[in-house]
C-alpha positions as CSV (number, residue, x, y, z in Angstrom):
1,X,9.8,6.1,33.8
2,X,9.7,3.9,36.9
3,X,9.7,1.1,35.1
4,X,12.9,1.7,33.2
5,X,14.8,2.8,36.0
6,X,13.8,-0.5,38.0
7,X,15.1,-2.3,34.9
8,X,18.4,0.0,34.6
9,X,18.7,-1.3,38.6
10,X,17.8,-5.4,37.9
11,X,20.6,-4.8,34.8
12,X,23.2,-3.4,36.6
13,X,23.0,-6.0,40.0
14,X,23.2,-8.8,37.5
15,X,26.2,-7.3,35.4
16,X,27.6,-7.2,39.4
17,X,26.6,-10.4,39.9
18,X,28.3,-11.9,36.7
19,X,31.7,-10.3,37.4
20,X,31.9,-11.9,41.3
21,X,30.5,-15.4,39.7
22,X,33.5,-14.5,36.6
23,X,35.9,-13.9,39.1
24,X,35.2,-17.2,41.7
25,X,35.0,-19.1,38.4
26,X,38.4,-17.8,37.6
27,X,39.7,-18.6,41.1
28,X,38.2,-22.0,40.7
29,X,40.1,-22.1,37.7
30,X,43.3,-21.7,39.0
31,X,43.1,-23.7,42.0
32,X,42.3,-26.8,39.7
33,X,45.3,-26.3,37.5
34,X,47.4,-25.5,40.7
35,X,46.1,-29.3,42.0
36,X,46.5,-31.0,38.5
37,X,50.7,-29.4,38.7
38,X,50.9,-31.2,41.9
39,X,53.3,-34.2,42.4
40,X,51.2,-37.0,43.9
41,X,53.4,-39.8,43.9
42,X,53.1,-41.6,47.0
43,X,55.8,-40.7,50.1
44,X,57.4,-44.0,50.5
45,X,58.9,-43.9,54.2
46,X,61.5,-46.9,55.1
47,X,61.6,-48.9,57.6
48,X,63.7,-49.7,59.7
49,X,63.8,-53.3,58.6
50,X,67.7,-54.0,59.7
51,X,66.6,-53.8,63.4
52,X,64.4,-57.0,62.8
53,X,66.3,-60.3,63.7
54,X,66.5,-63.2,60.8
55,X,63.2,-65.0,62.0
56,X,61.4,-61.3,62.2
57,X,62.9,-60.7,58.9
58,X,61.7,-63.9,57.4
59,X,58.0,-63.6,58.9
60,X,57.6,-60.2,58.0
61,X,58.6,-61.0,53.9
62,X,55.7,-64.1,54.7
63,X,52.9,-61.2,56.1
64,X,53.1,-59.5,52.5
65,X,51.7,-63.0,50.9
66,X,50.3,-65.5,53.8
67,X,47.9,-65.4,57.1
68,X,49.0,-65.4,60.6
69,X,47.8,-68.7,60.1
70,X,49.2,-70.2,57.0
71,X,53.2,-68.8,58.3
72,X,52.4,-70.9,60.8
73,X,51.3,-74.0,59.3
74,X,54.6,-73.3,57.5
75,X,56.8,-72.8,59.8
76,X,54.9,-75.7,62.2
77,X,54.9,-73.0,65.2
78,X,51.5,-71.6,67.0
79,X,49.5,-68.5,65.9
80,X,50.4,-66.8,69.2
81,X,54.4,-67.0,68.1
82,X,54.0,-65.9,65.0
83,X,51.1,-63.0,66.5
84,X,54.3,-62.4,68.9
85,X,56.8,-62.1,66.0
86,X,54.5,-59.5,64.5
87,X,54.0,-57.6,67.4
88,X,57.8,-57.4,68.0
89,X,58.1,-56.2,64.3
90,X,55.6,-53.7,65.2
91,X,57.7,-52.0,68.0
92,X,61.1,-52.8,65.9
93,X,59.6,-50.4,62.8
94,X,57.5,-48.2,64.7
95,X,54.1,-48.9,63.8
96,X,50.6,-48.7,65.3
97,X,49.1,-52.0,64.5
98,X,49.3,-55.3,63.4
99,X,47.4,-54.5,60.7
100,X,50.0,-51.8,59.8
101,X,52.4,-55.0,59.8
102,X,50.2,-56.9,57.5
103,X,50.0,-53.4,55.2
104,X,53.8,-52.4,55.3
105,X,54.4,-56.0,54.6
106,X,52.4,-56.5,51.5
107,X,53.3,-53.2,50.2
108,X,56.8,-54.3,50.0
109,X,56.4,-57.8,50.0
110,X,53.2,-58.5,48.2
């Protein structure tokens, strides 16, 4: 008799333990499809590119496509101007880096 009640107890924990992993599975579930009806589409945040002067303007467009170095084999001035051009660009849209520059640059530009 012991037996089968220490069965009747191992049944009825797992029949408890199939409806919580049921309902977490069901809650998985959900959340996935709630994800998947997300809209993911990038935020795309403008700049503030009318601030920049017509040089600026000019070496910014050149960042989405060239080196520091090659805009200024191009434009015959030094790597510092043209590091100084991108580091006014930097405080004229707000950005962190010049590497944000280079980034916000090739993503329009590139």
């Amino acid at each position: 008799m012991q037996v089968l009640n220490d069965l009747l107890s191992v049944h009825t924990e797992l029949e408890r333990m199939r409806s919580v992993i049921t309902k977490a599975v069901t809650k998985v579930q959900e959340a996935i499809s709630e994800i998947q009806s997300l809209d993911m589409t990038p935020l795309t945040i403008a700049l503030p590119v009318d601030r920049l002067t017509e040089r600026e303007s000019e070496i910014f467009k050149m960042l989405g496509t060239l080196t520091i170095k090659e805009i200024s084999i191009k434009l015959g001035k030094s790597v510092k101007t043209i590091r100084n051009h991108r580091e006014n660009i930097r405080g004229k849209l707000k950005l962190e880096t010049g590497r944000d520059v280079n980034r916000a640059a090739k993503k329009q530009f590139g």
